[in-house]
N, C-alpha and C positions, 0 to 999 in steps of 0.2 A: 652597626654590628660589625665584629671582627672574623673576620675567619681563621677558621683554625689551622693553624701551623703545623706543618709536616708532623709525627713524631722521632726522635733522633734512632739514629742507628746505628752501632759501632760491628768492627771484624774482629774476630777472635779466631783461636784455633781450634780445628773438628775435636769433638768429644766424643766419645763412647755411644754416648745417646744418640748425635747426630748422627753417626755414621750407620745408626737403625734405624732413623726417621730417614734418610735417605734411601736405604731398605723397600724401606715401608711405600716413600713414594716412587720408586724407580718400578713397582711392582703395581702400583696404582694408578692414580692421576698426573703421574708426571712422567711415564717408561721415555715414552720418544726423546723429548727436554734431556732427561738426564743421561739416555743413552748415549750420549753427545759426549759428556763431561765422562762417563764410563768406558767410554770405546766400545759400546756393546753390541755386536752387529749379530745375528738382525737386531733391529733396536725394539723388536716385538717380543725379544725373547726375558723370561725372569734370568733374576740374579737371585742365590742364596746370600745372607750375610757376609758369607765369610767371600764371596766371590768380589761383592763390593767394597767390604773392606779392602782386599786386593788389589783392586783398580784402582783406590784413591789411593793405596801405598805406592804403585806405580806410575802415578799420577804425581807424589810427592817428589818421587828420587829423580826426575828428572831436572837438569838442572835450569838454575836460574827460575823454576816453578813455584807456585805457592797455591796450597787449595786450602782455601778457610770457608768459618760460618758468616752470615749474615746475620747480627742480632737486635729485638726491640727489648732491651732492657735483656732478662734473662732468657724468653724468645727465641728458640733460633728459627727465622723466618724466607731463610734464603742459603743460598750457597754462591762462590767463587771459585773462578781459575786466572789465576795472572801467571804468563808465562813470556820469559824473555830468553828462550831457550833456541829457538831458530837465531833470534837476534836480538839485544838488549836495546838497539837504537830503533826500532819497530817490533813492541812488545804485543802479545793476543791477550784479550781481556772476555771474559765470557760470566755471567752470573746471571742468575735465574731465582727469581723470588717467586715461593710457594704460592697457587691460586687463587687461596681465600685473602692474602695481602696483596694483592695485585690494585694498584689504581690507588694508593696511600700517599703515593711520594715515596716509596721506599727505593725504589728502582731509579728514580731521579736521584736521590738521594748516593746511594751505592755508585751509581755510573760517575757523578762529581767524584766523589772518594777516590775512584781506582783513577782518572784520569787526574787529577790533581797530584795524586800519589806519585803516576807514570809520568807525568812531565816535571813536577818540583823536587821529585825526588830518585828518579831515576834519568837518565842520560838518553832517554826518548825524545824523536821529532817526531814521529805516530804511533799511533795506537789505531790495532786492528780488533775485526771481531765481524762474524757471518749473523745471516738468517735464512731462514729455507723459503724459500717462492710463496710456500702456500701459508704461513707464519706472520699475517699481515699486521696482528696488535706491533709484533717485536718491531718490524720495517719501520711501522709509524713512528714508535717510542724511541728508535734508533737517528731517525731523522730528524724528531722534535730537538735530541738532543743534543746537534750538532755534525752526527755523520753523516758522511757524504758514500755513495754507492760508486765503487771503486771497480767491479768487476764481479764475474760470475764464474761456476761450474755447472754446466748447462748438461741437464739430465744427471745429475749428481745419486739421486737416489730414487725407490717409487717409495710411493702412500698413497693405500686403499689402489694398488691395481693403476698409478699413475705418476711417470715421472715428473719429479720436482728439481729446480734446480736451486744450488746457494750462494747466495749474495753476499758478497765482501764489501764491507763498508772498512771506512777509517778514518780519523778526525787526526787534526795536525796539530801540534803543539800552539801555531800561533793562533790556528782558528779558537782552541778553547780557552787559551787564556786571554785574547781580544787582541783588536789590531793596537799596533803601536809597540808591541812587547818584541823585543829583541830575542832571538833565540836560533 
């Protein structure tokens, strides 16, 4: 018996629709997640459309930034932020795949992508990227796949009436492309 093979998943650029399905779940199952990616503080509070739409505008014009979809086929099942706006030689990578595709290979899939991306094709020796304390699936899937825990902000924010703190990981050029590889 064979097992079955991830399915593939290519980046595109936000659509119309996406930037309503983000709407839809910044207001839903995903507020905290994406209030990240919105700057939305408190991260308990809604957004109108046009407020989100706003945010990822803002979120585009800065530079060296790029905010896309994650897609399986026509799909969009996910979102991105690569940013090489502090510094291009240690860029922040953050993406979040919607919960009913979680545990597909999509997110293994997306993380090769952006760090393949950030190291063969942009003039990075790290790539950075957080998790909150209490966000233990992320910790896990962040260390299956190569990061290493770099540091913290201790008492960073509460949830549910309790401070949490967030964890900086970051993976190195040579670690992900393997020893031996000059860089």
């Amino acid at each position: 018996m064979t097992s079955k093979s991830p399915r593939r998943i290519a980046f595109r650029s936000l659509e119309d629709a996406d930037i309503a399905e983000l709407h839809r779940r910044q207001n839903t199952d995903c507020t905290e997640e994406l209030s990240e990616l919105l700057d939305n503080k408190p991260v308990w509070t809604p957004l109108t459309l046009g407020q989100v739409k706003e945010k990822i505008a803002e979120e585009q014009k800065k530079p060296c930034t790029a905010v896309f979809a994650i897609c399986h086929g026509e799909e969009f099942i996910g979102i991105v932020e690569w940013s090489g706006s502090w510094d291009t030689w240690a860029p922040y990578a953050w993406f979040m795949i919607w919960p009913e595709h979680r545990r597909l290979g999509y997110g293994t899939q997306a993380s090769k992508m952006l760090l393949d991306r950030s190291f063969l094709q942009n003039p990075g020796h790290v790539v950075s990227t957080v998790a909150t304390d209490w966000n233990m699936p992320a910790i896990q899937f962040l260390k299956s796949i190569g990061f290493k825990d770099s540091g913290r902000m201790r008492r960073a924010g509460l949830r549910e009436g309790r401070y949490f703190d967030i964890i900086f990981f970051d993976q190195l050029k040579s670690e992900h492309l393997g020893k031996g590889v000059r860089n």
